[in-house]
C-alpha positions as CSV (number, residue, x, y, z in Angstrom):
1,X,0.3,7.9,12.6
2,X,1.4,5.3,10.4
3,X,-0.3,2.6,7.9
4,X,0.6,-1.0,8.8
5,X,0.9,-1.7,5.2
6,X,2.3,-5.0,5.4
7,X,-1.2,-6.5,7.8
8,X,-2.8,-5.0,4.7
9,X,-1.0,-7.2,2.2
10,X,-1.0,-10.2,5.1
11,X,-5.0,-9.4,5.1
12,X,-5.5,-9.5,1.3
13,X,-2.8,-12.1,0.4
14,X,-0.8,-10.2,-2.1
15,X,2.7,-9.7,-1.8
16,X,4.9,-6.7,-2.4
17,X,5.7,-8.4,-6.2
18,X,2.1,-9.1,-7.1
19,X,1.3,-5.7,-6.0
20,X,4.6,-4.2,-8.4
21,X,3.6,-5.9,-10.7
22,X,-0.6,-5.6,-10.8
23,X,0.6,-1.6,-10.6
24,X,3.1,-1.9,-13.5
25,X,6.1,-0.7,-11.4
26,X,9.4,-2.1,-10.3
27,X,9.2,-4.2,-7.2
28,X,12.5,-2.2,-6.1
29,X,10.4,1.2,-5.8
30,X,7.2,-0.5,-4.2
31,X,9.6,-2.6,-1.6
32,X,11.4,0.5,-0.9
33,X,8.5,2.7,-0.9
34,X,6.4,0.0,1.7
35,X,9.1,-0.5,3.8
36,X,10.9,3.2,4.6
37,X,9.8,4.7,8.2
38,X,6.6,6.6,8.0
39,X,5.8,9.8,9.4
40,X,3.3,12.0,9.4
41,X,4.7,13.8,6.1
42,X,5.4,11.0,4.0
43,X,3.4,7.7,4.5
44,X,1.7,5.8,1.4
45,X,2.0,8.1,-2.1
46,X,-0.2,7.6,-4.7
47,X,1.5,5.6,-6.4
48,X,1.7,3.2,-3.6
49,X,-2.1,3.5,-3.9
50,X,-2.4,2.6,-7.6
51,X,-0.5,-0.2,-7.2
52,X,-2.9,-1.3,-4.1
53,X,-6.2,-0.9,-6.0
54,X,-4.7,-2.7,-9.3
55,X,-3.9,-5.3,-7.1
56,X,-7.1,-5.5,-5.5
57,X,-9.4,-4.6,-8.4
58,X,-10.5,-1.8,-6.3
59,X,-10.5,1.9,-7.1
60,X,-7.6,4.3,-5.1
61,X,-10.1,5.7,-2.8
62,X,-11.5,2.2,-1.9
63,X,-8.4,1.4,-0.8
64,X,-7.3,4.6,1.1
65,X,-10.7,4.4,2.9
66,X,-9.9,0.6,3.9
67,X,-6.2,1.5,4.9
68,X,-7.5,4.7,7.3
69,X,-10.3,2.8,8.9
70,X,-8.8,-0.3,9.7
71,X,-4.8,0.1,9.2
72,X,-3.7,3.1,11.2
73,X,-1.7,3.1,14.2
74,X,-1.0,5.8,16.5
């Protein structure tokens, strides 16, 4: 299964910069990070979730709940 991380951004209207930056790390690492192939092993860290919830002034299961419910794709 895989997170479609990028309809999440699309939904909330952030981009992979406001979301490096809202986290406090280097848009390098969070493009890289958002746009290696999933799998199974290896698909959003929690890092990658920080950086989500800052963005969103959520908290990192808010947004984890949000991303399995409505962003997974077989």
């Amino acid at each position: 299964m895989e997170i479609d991380i990028k309809a999440y951004l699309v939904d909330h209207d952030l981009t992979i910069y406001q979301v490096a930056k809202a986290g406090g790390y280097g848009y390098t690492t969070i493009h890289k990070s958002f746009n290696k192939p999933q799998t199974e092993a290896t698909s959003l860290n929690l890092r990658d979730l920080d950086a989500l919830a800052q963005a969103t002034q959520s908290s990192m299961w808010e947004v984890l709940r949000e991303l399995e419910t409505h962003y997974l794709q077989n």
